[in-house]
N, C-alpha and C positions, 0 to 999 in steps of 0.2 A: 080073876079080873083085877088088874090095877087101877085104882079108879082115881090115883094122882096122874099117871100116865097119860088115861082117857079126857082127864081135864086137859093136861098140855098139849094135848094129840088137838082136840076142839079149839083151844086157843090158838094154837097155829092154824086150825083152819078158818078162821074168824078173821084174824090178822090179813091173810092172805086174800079177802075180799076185800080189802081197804084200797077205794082207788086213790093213784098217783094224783098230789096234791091236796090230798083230804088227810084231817087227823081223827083218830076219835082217842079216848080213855081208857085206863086200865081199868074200872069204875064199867063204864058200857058195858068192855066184853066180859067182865061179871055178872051183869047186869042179865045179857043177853044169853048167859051159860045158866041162870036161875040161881045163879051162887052170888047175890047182892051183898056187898059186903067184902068178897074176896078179893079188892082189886091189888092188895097187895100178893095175892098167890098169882093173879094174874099177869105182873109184873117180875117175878120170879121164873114162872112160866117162858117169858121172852128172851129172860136171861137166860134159861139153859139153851133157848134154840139161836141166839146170836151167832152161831156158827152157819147157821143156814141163810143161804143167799134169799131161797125164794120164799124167807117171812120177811115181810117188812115191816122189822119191829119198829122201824124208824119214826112212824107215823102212827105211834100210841103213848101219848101224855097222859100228865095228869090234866087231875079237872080243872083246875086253871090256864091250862094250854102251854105248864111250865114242862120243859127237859129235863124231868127229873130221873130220867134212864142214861141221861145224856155220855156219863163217864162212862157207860159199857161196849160203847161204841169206840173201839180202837181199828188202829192199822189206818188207810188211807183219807178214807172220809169219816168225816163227824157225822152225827146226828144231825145237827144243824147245816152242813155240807147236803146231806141227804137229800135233807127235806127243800134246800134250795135248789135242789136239781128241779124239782118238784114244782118250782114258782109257791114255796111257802115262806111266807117270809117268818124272818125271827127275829127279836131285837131281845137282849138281855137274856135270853135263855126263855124266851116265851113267845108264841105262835100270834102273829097280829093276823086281826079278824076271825079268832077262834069261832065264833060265833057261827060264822058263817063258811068256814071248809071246817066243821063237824060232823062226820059221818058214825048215824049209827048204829050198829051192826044188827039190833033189831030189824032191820031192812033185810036181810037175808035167808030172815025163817029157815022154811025147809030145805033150803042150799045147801045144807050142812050135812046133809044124809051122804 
């Protein structure tokens, strides 16, 4: 068993309950995998699956609600393009009202099976 894999495998499935116009963290879906601590494998994780249409990596910042994935986003829309489709707003490369569209993947529990 790969058990890098099986994390990226969960982290896409984590991501992909993220609704439209909600953010959460790379930090959370750490959080929520029991690997507190790994939000940068978690962000890594995104990276390899930015090929895939149906993760929407788009909608996982960091903990300040800043775009700090934002460069891996090429071709037609940005990150911040995305997430405006979204009705999220951004100003300076940071998510206004973080506070309040934070979703967090805790809410999922056993979804994940």
């Amino acid at each position: 068993m790969n058990t890098r894999l099986d994390f990226f495998d969960t982290v896409c499935k984590i991501v992909k309950h993220i609704p439209p116009g909600r953010v959460t963290t790379y930090g959370a879906v750490a959080h929520c995998l029991g690997a507190k601590g790994s939000a940068r494998m978690v962000g890594w994780a995104l990276n390899q699956a930015m090929h895939r249409p149906d993760i929407p990596a788009h909608r996982v910042v960091n903990r300040h609600g800043l775009l700090t994935g934002r460069h891996h986003f090429v071709g037609a829309l940005s990150m911040e393009q995305r997430l405006a489709e979204e009705n999220v707003q951004v100003h300076n490369n940071q998510v206004q009202e973080f506070d309040q569209l934070f979703w967090d993947p805790a809410q999922i529990g056993e979804q994940l099976e």
